[in-house]
N, C-alpha and C positions, 0 to 999 in steps of 0.2 A: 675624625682622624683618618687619612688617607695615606696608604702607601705606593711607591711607585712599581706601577704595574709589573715594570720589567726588567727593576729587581732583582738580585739571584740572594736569597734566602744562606745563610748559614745553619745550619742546622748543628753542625758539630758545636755548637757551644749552647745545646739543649741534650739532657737526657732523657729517656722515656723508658721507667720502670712500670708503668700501668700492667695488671695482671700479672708482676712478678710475685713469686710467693716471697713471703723473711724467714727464713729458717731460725729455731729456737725459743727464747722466751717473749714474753709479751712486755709493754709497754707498762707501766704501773704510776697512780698518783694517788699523791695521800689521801687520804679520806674525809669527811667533814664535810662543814658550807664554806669554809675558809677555802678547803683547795677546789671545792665549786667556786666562789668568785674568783678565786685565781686562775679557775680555767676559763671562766668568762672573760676577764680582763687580759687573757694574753689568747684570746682568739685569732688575734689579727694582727700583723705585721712584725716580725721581728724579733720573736721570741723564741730563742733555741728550749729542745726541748730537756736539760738541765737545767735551765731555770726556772721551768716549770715543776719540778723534781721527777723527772719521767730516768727510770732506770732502763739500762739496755736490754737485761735481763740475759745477757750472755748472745744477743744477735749480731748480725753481719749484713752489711747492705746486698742485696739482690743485687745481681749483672744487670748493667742498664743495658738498653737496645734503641738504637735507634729507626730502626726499624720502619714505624709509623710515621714519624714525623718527614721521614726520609723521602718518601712516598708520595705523599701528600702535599708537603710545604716546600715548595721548589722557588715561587716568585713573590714580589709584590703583590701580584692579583691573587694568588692564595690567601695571602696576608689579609686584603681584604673581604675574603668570602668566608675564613674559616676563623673559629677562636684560637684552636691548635697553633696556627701557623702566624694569627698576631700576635699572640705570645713569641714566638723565637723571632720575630720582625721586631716587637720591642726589643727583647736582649739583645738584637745586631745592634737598634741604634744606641741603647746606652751605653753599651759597652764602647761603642766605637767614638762616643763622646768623649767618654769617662778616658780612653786612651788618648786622645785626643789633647783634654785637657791637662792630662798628668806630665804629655811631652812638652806641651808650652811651660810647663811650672817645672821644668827638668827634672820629675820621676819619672818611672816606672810603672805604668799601670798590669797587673797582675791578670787576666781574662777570668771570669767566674760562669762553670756554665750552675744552668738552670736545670733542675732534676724534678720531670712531671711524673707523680706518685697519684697512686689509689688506693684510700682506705689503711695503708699505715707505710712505713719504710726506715727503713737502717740507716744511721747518718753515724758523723763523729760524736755527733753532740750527745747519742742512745737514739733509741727507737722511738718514733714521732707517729701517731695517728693522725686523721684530715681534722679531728679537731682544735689540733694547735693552729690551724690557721698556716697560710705562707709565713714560711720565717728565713731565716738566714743561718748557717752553720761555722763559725769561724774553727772549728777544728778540722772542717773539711775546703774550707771556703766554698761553698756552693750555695744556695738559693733552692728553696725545695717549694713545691707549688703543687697543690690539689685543685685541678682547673672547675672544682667543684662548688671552691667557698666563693665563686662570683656568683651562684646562684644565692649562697647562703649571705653576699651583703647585701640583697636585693629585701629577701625574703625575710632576715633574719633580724638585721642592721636597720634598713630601712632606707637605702641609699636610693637614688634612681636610676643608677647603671652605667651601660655604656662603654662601649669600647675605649675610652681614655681615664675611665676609674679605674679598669684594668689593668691598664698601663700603668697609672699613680702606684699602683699597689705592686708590681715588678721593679718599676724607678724606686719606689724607698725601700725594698730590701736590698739593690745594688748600693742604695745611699750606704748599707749599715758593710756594705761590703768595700766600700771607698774608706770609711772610718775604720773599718779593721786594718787598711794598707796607711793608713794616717799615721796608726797607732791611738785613736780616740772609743774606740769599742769597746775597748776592757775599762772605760769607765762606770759603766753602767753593772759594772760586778762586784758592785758596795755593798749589795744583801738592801740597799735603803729603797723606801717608797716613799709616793708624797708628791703631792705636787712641783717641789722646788728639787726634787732629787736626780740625782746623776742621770738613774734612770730614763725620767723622760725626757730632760736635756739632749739624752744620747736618739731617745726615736723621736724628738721636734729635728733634731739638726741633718734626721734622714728625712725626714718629710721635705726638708730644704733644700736638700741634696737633690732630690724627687722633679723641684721645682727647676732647678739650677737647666737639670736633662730638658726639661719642657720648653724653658725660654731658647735654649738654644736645637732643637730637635729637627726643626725645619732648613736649619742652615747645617746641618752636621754632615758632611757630607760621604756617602758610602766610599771605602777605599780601593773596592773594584769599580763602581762606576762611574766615580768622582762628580755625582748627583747626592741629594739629601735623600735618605731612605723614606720619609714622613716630608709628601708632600703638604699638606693641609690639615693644618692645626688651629682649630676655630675657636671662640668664645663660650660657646656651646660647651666642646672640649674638656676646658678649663674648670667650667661652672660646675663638670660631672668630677672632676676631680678635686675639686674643694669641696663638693659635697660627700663627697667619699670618705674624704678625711674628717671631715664635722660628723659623719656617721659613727666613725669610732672611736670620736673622742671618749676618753673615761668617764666624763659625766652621762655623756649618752646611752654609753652600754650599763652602764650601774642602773639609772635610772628604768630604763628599759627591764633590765633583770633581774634587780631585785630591790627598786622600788626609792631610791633612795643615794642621794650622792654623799660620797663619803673620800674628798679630796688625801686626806691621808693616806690614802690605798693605792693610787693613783700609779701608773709602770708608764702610761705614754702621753699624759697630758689631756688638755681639755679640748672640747669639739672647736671653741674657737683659736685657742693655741694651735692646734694642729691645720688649722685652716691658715692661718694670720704668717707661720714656717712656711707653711709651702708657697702661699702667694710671692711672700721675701724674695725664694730662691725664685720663682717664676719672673718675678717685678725684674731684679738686680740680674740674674744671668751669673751672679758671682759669688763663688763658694765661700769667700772671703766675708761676704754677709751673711754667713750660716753660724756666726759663733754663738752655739743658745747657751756658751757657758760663761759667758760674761755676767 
């Protein structure tokens, strides 16, 4: 994945709390193996931290600073040399898709920034640690991201990387951000698990969403420069991002974790479900073929 050198970076639709302290109480989760597999199973993608049953404990989000990123990620060619600054290079283009696309379909698309965190942080949803994994906050709308758990899909997951599973995993919490402005988000807040449940419906049809950004990512074009921000989007790419998603399917991480798959439990579907989503939105281009609720 390649960005165009020269570029001009948005930053203002990233925040960076890194080294903020949270004033107040802590994060808390039930106790048991039950809320151990429940914090394995929502590791990763799209899981605010109320459904994980994480209490605020009476905190407040730290002032974000832009600060660093400001500095730092100015162009294209940053994009390419630093992780920091492909991260806010993704969010310009999805975003600028995702507005893109909601004007051809006569809405409104809503801009969601992205809020880099270290080690724990204050949202709507309550107080989140880096091991909920990136998730999505619909009481804040924002996208929260510990640039920490891409080492953790490597190491932990078993993925093999890359700058475009990176990317998968920013495109599908904006998917869960698309589906909040739908009105399809609050499907997923039945209390039900399972393979066939709202739930994972809700995180297959962001992994599609995921795909939809990627088919079109190279033609999307920046609305300062009237160029694609994502020159070169290869095979390679693609291959890292369906393996991304096959990494955390729920068979994989159960299996992985604690030895044993147990479909019933299930919050985002299976390694090749969540492969098979995103290819769709990748193949078609077309969000009209993301309906996993048929």
């Amino acid at each position: 994945m390649q960005f165009d050198d020269d570029a001009n970076l948005d930053t203002s639709e990233v925040q960076d709390v890194r080294g903020s302290r949270i004033p107040g109480g802590k994060a808390t989760i039930g106790g048991g193996i039950g809320a151990l597999i429940a914090l394995l199973l929502g590791l990763f993608l799209g899981v605010s931290p109320d459904q994980l049953g994480l209490s605020t404990g009476g905190e407040s989000p730290a002032p974000s600073s832009l600060a660093q990123v400001r500095q730092s990620c100015r162009t294209g060619a940053d994009a390419n040399a630093k992780d920091d600054c492909r991260m806010v290079a993704v969010v310009n283009s999805v975003q600028d898709f995702w507005t893109q696309e909601f004007r051809r379909r006569g809405r409104a698309y809503t801009r969601s920034p992205t809020v880099f965190f270290g080690g724990r942080v204050g949202t709507a949803c309550g107080a989140a640690t880096s091991a909920v994994g990136p998730f999505y906050c619909p009481g804040d709308r924002k996208v929260y991201l510990d640039l920490g758990f891409f080492d953790d899909l490597r190491s932990k997951f078993g993925a093999s990387g890359g700058p475009f599973a990176q990317a998968y995993v920013v495109a599908h919490e904006y998917g869960h951000h698309v589906q909040d402005l739908m009105g399809t988000l609050g499907r997923s807040q039945d209390g039900q698990a399972g393979a066939n449940s709202n739930s994972v419906r809700v995180e297959l049809q962001a992994d599609c969403y995921a795909g939809v950004w990627a088919h079109h990512a190279t033609t999307t074009k920046d609305p300062q420069t009237g160029r694609p921000l994502i020159t070169s989007l290869t095979a390679a790419d693609i291959q890292d991002g369906l393996d991304a998603a096959a990494a955390v399917g729920d068979d994989r991480i159960q299996e992985r974790f604690q030895g044993r798959v147990t479909p019933e439990t299930w919050t985002h579907g299976s390694a090749q479900q969540r492969q098979q989503w995103f290819y769709q939105g990748y193949r078609t281009g077309d969000m009209a073929q993301c309906n996993t609720f048929r």
